[in-house]
ChimeraX commands (.cxc) that place a marker at each C-alpha (Angstrom):
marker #1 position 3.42,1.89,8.06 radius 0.5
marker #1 position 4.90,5.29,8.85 radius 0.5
marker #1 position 4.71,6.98,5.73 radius 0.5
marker #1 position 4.82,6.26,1.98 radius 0.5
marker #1 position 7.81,3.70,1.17 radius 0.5
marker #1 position 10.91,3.53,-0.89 radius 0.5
marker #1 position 12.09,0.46,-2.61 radius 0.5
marker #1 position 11.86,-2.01,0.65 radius 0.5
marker #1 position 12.88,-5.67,0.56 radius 0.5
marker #1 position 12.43,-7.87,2.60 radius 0.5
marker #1 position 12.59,-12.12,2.27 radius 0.5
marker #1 position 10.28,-14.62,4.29 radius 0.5
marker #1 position 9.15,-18.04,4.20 radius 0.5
marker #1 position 5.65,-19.01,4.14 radius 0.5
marker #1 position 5.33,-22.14,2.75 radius 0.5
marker #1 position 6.02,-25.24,4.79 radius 0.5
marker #1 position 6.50,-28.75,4.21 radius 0.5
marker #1 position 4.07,-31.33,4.58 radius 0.5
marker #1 position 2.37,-34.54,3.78 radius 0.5
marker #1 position 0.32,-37.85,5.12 radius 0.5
marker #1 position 2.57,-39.15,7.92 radius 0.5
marker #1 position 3.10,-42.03,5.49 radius 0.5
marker #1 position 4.97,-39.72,3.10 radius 0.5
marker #1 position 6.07,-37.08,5.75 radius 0.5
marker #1 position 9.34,-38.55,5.54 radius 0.5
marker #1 position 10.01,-38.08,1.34 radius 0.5
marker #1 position 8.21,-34.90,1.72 radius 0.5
marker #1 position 11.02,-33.19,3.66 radius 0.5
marker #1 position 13.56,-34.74,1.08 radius 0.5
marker #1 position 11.51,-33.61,-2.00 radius 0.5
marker #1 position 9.96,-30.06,-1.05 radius 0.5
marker #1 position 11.61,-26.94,-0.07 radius 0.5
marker #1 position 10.54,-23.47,1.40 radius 0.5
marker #1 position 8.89,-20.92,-1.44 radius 0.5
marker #1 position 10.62,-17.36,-0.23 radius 0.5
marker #1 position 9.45,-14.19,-0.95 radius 0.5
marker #1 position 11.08,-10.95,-1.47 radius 0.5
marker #1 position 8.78,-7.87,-1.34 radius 0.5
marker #1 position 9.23,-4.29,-2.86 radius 0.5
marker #1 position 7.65,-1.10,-2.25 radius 0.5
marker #1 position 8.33,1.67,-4.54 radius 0.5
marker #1 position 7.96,5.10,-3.56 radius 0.5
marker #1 position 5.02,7.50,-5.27 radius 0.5
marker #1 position 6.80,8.33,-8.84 radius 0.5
marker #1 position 7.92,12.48,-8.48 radius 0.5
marker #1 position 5.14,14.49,-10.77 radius 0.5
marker #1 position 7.21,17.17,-13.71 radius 0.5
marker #1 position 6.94,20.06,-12.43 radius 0.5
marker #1 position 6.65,19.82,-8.85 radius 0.5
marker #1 position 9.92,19.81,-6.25 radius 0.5
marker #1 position 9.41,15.99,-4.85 radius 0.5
marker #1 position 12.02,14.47,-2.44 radius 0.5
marker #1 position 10.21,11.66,-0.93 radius 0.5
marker #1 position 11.92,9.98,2.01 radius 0.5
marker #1 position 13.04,6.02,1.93 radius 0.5
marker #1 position 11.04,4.41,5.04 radius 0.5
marker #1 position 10.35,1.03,5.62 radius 0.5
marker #1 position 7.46,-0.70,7.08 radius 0.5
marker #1 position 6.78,-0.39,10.99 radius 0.5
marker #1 position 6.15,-3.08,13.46 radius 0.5
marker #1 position 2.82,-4.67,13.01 radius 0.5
marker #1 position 1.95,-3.90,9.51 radius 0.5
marker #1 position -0.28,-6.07,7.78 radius 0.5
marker #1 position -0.53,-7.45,4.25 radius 0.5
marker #1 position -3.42,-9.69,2.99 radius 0.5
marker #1 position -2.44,-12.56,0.40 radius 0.5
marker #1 position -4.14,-15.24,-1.80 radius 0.5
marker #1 position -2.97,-17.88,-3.94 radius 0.5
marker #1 position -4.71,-19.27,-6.56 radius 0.5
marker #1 position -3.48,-22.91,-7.74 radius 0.5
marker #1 position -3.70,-24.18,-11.73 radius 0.5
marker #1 position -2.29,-26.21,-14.05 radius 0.5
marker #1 position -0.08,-24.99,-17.12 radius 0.5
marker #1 position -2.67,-24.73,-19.68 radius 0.5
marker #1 position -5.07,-22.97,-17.86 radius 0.5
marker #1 position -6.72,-19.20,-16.51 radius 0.5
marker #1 position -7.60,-19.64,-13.34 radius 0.5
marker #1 position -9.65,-16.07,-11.77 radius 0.5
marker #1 position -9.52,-15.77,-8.39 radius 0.5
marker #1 position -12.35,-17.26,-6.50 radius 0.5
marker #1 position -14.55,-15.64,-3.23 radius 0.5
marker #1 position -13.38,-18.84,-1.32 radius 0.5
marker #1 position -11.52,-22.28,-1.42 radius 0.5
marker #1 position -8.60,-20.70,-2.98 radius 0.5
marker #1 position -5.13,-22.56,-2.55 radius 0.5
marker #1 position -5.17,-19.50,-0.35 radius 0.5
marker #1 position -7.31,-17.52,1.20 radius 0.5
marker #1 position -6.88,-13.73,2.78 radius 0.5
marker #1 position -3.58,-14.88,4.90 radius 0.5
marker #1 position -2.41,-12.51,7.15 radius 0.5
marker #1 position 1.07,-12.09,7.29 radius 0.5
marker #1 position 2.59,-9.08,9.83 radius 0.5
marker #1 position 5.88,-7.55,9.74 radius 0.5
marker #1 position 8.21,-8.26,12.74 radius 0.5
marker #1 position 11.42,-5.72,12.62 radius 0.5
marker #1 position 12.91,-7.30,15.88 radius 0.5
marker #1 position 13.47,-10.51,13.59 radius 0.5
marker #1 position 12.96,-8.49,10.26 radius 0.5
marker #1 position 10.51,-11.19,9.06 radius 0.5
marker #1 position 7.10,-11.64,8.14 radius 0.5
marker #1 position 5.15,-13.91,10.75 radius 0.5
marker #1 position 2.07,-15.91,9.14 radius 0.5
marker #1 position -1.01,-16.28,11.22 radius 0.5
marker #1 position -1.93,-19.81,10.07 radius 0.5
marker #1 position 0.86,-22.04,7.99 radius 0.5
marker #1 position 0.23,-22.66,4.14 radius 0.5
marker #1 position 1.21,-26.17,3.08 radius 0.5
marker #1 position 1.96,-27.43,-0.42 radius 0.5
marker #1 position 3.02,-31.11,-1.77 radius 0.5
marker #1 position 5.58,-33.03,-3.31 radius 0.5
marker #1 position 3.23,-33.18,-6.70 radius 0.5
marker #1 position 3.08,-29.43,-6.52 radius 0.5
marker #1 position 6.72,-29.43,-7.76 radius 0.5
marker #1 position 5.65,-29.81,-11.45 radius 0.5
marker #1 position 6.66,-27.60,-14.44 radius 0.5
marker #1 position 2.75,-28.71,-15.37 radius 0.5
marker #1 position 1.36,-26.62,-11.70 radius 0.5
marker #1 position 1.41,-22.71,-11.61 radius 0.5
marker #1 position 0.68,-20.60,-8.73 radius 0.5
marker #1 position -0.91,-17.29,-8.98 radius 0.5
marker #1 position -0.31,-14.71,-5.86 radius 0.5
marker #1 position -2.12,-11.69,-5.34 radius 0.5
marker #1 position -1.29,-8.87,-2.21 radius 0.5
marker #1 position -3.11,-6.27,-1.29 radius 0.5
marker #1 position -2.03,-3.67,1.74 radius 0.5
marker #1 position -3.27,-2.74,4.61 radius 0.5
marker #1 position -4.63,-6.41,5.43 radius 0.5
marker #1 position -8.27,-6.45,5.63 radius 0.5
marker #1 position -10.72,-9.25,7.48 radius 0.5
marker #1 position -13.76,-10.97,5.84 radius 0.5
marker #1 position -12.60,-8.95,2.68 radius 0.5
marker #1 position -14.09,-10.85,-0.82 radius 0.5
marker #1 position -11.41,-10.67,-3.68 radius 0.5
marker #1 position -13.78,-10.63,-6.43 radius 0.5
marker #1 position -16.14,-7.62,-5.01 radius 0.5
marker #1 position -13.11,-6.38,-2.40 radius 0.5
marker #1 position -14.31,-3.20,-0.83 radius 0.5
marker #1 position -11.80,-0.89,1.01 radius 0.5
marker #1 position -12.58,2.36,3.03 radius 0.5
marker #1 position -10.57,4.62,0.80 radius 0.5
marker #1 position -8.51,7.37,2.37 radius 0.5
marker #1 position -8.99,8.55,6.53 radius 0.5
marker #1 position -10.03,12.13,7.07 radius 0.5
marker #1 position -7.76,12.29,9.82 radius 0.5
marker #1 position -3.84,11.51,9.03 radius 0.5
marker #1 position -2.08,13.59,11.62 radius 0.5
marker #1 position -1.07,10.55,12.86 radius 0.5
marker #1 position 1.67,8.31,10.31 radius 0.5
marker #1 position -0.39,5.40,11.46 radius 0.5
marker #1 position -3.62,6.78,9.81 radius 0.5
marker #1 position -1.55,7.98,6.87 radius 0.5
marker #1 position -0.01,4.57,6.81 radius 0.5
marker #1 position -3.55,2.63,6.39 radius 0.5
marker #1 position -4.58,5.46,3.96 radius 0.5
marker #1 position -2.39,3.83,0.98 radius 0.5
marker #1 position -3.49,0.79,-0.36 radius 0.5
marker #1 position -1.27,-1.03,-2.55 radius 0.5
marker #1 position -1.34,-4.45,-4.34 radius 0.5
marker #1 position 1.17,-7.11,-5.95 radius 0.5
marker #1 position 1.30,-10.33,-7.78 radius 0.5
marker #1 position 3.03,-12.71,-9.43 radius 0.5
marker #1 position 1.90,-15.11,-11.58 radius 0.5
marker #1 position 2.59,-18.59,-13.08 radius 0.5
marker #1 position 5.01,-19.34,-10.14 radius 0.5
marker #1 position 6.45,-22.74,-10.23 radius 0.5
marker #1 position 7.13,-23.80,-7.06 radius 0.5
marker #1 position 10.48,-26.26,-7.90 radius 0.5
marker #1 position 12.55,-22.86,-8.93 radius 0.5
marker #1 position 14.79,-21.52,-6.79 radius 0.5
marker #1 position 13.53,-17.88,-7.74 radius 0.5
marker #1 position 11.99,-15.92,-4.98 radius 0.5
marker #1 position 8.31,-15.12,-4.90 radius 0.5
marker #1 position 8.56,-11.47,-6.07 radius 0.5
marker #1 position 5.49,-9.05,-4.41 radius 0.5
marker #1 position 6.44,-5.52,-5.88 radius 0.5
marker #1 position 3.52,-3.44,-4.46 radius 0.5
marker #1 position 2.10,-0.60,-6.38 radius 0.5
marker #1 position 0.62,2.69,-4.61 radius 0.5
marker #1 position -3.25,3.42,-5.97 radius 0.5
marker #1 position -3.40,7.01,-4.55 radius 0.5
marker #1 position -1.38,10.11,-4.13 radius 0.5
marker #1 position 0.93,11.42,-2.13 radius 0.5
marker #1 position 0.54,15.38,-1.17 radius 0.5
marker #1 position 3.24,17.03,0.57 radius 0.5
marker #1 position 3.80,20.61,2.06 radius 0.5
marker #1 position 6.78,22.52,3.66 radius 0.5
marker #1 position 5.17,24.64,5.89 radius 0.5
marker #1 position 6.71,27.60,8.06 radius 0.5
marker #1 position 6.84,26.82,11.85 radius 0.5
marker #1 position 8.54,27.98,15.23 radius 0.5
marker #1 position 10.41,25.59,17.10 radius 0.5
marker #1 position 9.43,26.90,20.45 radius 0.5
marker #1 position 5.60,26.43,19.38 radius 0.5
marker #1 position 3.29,23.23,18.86 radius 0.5
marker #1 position 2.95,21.99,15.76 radius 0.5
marker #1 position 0.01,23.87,14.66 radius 0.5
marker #1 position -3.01,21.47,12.43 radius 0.5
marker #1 position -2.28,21.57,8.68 radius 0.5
marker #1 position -5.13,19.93,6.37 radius 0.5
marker #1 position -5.54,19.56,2.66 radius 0.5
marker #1 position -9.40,19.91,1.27 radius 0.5
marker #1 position -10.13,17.41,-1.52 radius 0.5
marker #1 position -13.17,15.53,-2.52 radius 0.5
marker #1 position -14.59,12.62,-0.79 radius 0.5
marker #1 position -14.98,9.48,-2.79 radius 0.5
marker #1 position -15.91,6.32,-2.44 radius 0.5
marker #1 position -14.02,3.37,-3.82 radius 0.5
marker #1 position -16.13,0.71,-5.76 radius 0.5
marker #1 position -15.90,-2.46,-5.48 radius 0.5
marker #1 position -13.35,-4.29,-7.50 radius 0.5
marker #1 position -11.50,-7.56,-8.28 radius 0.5
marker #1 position -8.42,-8.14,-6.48 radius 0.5
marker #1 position -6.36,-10.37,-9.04 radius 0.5
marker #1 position -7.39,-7.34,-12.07 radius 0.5
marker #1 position -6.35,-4.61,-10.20 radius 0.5
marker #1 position -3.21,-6.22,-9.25 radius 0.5
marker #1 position -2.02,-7.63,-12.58 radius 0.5
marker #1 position -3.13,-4.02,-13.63 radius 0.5
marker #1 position -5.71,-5.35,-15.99 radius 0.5
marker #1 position -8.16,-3.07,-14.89 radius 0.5
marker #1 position -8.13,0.43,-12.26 radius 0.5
marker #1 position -9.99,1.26,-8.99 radius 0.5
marker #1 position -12.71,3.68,-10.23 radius 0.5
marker #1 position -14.59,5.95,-7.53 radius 0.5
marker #1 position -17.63,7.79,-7.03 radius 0.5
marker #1 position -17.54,11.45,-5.17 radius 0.5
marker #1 position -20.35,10.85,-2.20 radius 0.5
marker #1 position -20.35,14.51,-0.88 radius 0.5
marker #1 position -18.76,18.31,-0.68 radius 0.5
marker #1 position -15.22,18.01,-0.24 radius 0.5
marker #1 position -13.19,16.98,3.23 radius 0.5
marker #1 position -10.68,18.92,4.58 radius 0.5
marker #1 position -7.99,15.81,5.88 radius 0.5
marker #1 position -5.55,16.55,8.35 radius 0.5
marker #1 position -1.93,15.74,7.51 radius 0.5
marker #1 position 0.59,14.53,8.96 radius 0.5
marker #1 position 4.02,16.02,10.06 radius 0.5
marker #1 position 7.26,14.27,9.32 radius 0.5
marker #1 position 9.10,14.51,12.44 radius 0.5
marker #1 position 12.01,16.60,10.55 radius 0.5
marker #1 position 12.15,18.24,7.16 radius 0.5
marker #1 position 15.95,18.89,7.42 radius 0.5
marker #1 position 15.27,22.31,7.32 radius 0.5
marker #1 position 15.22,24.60,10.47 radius 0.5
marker #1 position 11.66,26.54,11.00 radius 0.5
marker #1 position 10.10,24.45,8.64 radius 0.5
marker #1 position 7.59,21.25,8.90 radius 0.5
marker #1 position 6.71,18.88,5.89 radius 0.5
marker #1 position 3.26,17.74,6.30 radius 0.5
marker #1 position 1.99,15.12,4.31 radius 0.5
marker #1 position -1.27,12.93,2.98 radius 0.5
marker #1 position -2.59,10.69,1.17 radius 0.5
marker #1 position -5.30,11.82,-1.08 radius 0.5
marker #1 position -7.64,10.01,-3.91 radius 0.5
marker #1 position -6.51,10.63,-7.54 radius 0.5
marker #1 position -8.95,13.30,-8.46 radius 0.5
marker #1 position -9.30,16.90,-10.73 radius 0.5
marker #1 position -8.52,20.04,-8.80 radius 0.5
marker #1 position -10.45,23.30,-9.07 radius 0.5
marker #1 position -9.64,26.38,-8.59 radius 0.5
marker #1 position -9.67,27.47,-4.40 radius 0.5
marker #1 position -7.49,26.66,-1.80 radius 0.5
marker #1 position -5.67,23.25,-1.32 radius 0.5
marker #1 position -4.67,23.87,2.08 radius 0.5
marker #1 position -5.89,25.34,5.18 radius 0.5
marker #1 position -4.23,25.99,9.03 radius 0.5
marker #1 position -5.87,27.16,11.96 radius 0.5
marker #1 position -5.14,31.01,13.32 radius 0.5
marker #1 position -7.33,32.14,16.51 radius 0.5
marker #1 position -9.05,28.99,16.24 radius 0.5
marker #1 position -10.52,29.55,12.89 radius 0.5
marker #1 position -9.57,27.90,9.26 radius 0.5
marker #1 position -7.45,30.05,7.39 radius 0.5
marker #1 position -6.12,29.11,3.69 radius 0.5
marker #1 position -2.80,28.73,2.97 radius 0.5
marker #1 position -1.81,29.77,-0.60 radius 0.5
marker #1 position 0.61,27.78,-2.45 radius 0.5
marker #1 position 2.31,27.73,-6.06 radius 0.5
marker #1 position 2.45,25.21,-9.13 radius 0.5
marker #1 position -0.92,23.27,-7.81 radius 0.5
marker #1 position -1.74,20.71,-10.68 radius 0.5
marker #1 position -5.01,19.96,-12.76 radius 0.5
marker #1 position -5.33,16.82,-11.35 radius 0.5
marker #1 position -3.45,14.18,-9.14 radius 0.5
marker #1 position -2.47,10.98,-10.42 radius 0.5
marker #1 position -2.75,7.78,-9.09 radius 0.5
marker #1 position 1.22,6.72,-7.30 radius 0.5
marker #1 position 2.43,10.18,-8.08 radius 0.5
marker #1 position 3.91,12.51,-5.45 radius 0.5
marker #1 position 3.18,16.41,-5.65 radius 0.5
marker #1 position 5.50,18.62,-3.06 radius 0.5
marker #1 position 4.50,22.49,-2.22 radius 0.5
marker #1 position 5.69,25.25,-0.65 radius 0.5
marker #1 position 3.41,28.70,0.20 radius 0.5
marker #1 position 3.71,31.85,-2.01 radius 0.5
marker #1 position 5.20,34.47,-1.04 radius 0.5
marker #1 position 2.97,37.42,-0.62 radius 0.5
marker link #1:1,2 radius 0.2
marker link #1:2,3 radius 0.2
marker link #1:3,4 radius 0.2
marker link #1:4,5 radius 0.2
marker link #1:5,6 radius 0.2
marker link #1:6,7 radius 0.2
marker link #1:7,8 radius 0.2
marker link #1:8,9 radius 0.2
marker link #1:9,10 radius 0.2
marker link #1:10,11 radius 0.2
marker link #1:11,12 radius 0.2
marker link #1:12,13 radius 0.2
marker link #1:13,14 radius 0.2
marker link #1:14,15 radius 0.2
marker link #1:15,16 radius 0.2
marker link #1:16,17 radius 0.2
marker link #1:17,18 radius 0.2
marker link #1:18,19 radius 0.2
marker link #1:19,20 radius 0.2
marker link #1:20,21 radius 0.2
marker link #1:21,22 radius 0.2
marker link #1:22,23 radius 0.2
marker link #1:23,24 radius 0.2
marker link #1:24,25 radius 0.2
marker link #1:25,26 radius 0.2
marker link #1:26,27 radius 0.2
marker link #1:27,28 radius 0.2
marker link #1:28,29 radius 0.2
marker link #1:29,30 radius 0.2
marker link #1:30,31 radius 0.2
marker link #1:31,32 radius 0.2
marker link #1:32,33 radius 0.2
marker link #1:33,34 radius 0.2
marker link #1:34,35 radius 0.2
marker link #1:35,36 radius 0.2
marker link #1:36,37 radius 0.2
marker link #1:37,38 radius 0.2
marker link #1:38,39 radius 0.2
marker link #1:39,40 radius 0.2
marker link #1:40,41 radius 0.2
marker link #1:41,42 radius 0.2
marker link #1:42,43 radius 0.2
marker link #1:43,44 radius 0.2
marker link #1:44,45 radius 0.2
marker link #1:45,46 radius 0.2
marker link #1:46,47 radius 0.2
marker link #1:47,48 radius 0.2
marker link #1:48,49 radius 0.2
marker link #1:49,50 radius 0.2
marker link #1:50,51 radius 0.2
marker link #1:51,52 radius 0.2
marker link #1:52,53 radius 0.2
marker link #1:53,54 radius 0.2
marker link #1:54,55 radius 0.2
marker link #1:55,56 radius 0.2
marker link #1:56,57 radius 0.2
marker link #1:57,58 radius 0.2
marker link #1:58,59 radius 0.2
marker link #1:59,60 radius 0.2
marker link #1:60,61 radius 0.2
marker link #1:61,62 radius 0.2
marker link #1:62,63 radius 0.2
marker link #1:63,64 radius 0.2
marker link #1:64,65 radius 0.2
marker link #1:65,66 radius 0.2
marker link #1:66,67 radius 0.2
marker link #1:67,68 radius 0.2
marker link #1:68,69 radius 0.2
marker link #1:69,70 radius 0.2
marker link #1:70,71 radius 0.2
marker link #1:71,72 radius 0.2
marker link #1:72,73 radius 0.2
marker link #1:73,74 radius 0.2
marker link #1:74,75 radius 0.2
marker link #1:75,76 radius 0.2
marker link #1:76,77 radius 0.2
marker link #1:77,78 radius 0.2
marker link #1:78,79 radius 0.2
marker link #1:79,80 radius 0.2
marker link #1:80,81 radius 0.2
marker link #1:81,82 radius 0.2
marker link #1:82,83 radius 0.2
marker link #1:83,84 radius 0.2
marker link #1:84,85 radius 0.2
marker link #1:85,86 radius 0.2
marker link #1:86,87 radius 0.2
marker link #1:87,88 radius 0.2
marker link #1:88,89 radius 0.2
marker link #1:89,90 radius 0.2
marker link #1:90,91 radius 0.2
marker link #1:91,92 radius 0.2
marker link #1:92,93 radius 0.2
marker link #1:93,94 radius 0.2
marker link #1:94,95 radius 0.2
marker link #1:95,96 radius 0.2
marker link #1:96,97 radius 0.2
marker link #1:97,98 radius 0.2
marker link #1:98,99 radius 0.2
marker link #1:99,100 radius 0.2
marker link #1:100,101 radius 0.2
marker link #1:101,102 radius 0.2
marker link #1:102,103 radius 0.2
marker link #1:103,104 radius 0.2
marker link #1:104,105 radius 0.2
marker link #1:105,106 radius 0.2
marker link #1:106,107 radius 0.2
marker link #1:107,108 radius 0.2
marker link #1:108,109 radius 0.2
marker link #1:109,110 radius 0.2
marker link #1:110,111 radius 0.2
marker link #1:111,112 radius 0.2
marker link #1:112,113 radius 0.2
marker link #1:113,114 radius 0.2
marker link #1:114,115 radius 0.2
marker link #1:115,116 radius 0.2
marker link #1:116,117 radius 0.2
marker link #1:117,118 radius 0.2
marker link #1:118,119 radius 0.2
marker link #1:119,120 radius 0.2
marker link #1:120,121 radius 0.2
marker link #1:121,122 radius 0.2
marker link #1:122,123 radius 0.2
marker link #1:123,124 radius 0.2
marker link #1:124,125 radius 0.2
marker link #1:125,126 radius 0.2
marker link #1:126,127 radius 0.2
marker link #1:127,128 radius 0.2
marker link #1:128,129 radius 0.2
marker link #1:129,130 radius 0.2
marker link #1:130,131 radius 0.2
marker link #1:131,132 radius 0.2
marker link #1:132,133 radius 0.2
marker link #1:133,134 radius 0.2
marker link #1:134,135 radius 0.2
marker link #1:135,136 radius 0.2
marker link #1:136,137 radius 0.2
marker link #1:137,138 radius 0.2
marker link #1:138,139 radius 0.2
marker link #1:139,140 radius 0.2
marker link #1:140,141 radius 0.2
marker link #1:141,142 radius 0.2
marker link #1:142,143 radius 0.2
marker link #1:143,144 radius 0.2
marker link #1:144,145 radius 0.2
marker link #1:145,146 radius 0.2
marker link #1:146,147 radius 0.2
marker link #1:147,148 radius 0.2
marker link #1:148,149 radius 0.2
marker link #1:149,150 radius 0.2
marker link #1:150,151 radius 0.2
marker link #1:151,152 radius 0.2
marker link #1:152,153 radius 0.2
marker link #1:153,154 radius 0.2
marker link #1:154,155 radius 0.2
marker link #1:155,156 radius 0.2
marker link #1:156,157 radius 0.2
marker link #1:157,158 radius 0.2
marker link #1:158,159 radius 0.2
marker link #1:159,160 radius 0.2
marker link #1:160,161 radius 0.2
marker link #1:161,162 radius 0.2
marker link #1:162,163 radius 0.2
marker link #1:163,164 radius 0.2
marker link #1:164,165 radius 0.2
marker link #1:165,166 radius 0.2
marker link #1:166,167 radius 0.2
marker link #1:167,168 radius 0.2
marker link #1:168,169 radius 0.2
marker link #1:169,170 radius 0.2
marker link #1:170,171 radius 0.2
marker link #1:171,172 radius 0.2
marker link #1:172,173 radius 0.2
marker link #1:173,174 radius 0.2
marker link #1:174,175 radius 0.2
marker link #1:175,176 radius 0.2
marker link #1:176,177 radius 0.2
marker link #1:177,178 radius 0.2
marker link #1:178,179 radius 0.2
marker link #1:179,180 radius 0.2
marker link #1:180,181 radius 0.2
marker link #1:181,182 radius 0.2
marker link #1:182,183 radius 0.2
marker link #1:183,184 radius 0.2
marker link #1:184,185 radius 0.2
marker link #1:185,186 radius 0.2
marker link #1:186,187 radius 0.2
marker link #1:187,188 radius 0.2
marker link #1:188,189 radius 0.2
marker link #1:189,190 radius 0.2
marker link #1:190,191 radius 0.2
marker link #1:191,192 radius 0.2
marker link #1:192,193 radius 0.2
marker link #1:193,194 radius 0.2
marker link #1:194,195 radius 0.2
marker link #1:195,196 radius 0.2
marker link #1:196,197 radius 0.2
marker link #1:197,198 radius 0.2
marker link #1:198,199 radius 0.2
marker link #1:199,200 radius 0.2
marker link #1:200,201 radius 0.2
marker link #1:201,202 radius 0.2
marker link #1:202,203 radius 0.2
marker link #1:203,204 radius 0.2
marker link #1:204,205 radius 0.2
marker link #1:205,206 radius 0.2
marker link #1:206,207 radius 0.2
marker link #1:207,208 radius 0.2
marker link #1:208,209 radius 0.2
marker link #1:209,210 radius 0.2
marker link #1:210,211 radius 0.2
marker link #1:211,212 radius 0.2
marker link #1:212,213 radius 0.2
marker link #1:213,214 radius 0.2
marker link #1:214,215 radius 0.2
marker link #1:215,216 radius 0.2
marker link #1:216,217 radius 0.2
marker link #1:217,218 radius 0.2
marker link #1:218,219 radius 0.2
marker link #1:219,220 radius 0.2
marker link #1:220,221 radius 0.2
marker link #1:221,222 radius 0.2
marker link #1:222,223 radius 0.2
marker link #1:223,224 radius 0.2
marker link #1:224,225 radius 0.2
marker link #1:225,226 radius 0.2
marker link #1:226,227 radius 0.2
marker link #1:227,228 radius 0.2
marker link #1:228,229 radius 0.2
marker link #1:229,230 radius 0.2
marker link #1:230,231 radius 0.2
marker link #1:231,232 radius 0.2
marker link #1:232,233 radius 0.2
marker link #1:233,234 radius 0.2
marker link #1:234,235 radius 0.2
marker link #1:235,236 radius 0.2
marker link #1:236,237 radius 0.2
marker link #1:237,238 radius 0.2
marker link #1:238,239 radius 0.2
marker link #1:239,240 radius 0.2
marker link #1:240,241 radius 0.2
marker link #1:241,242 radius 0.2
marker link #1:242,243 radius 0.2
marker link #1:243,244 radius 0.2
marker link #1:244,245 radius 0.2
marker link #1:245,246 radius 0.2
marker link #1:246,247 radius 0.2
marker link #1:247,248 radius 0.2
marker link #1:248,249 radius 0.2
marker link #1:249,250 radius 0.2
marker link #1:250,251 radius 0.2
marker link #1:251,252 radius 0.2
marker link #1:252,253 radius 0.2
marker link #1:253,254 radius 0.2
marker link #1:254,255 radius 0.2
marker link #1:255,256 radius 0.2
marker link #1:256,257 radius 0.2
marker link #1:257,258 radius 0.2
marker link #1:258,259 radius 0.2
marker link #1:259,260 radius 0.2
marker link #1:260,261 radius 0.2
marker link #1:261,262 radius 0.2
marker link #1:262,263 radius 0.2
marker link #1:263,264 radius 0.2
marker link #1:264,265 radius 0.2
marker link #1:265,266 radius 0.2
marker link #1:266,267 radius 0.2
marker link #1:267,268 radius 0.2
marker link #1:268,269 radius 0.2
marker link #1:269,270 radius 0.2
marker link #1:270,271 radius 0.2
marker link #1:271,272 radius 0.2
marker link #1:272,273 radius 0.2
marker link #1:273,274 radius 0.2
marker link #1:274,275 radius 0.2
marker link #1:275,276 radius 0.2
marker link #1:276,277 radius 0.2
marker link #1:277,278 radius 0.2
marker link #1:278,279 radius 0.2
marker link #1:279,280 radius 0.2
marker link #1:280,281 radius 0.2
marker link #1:281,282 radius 0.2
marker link #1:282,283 radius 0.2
marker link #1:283,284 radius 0.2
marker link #1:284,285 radius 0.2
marker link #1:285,286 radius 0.2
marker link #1:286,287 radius 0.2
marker link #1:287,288 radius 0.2
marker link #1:288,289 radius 0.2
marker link #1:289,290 radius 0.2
marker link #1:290,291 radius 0.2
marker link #1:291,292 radius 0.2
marker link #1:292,293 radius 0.2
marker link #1:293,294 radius 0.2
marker link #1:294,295 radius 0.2
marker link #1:295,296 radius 0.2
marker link #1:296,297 radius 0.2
view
């Protein structure tokens, strides 16, 4: 992913027919292909702050995880470490085709298309092996996000749906949710010049472990613990801010309090100097966006 995301949608199919070769045949007639549509919302703009955040789209490549969890009407089925209907499938973005390719088919039945059978989905991005739904552990946030691929895997997200029947015509509907925040700068630069390093100091946490499906049907929040002195993170540069002489860097950050020193820091005659900017909140939020610019002395 190149950056943080406007709305986004996309449709696939992931679910394919099949059946006993004794039933193959009524299969095909009875079943049809569950389609997805999925939406990413860009960071929500913060009062107070000037927030302009571009619409991108996923890049080439990118990754989502997804389960499925399988139940009947009447019941609350939790999502399990194993033997869901689904389990942690992989499913990467091809823009050539502007389609989601599956790494391993998902089947379901003729007797799945039932008003009595729900299906529960639950996304998370960026796709993660081995992960364990019900004690998921992710890395948190990079300390180096010059690069919009390691900004990219800095913002997890999640999406579900629930209770869907798989005889509607309705797409599957993932709209993904951001869990951090966005931090953006417009910083003075020479065109004639590299594109001198830009970083953001914030604190360095440590995201505990969690359960996928309450996190995505928002029923409870990632909490963190701060493992160490704060981390100065590199940012990235957009690759234009529309605005001649001047560079918007960019990163993702863990919602956390703010005190009272510098935010941001450049490098002059190789050594860290802080960059002083205006309207710096108490606190950022988790899926908000805060935008800067430097005081003028």
């Amino acid at each position: 992913m190149k950056q943080i995301l406007a709305v986004f949608s996309v449709i696939f199919s992931l679910f394919f027919l099949n059946a006993c070769d004794d039933e193959k045949s009524n299969a095909i007639l009875e079943s049809k292909v569950i389609r997805f549509q999925v939406e990413i919302p860009a960071h929500e703009s913060e009062a107070g702050t000037r927030v302009d955040v571009n619409a991108l789209k996923f890049e080439h490549g990118d990754e989502i995880g997804l389960f499925v969890v399988r139940r009947d009407n009447t019941s609350s089925s939790p999502i399990q470490e194993k033997d869901n209907y689904a389990d942690n499938v992989k499913m990467t973005y091809d823009s050539y085709t502007n389609t989601w390719v599956v790494d391993r088919p998902i089947y379901y039945f003729p007797f799945d298309k039932s008003q009595n059978i729900k299906f529960d989905f639950y996304a998370y991005y960026p796709y993660i092996r081995g992960v364990n739904p019900t004690d998921m552990k992710i890395w948190g946030v990079l300390d180096s996000q010059e690069s919009s691929i390691n900004l990219g895997r800095s913002d997890f997200m999640t999406a579900c749906q629930i209770g869907y029947v798989v005889g509607s015509d309705e797409f599957v509907k993932l709209h993904f949710m951001h869990h951090f925040s966005l931090v953006r700068l417009d910083y003075q630069t020479k065109d004639s010049q590299s594109l001198p390093f830009v970083g953001i100091r914030a604190g360095q946490y440590v995201v505990n472990a969690f359960r996928l499906d309450d996190v995505a049907k928002e029923e409870a929040s990632l909490t963190c613990g701060k493992v160490s002195n704060d981390m100065l993170t590199g940012m990235s540069p957009l690759n234009n801010s529309g605005i001649s002489g001047i560079t918007t860097y960019q990163a993702i950050v863990i919602p956390q309090y703010l005190d009272d020193n510098p935010l941001f820091y450049t490098l002059k005659n190789k050594e860290l100097s802080s960059i002083n900017a205006e309207n710096i909140p108490i606190r950022f939020e988790k899926g908000k966006a805060y935008r800067f610019s430097p005081t003028v002395d």
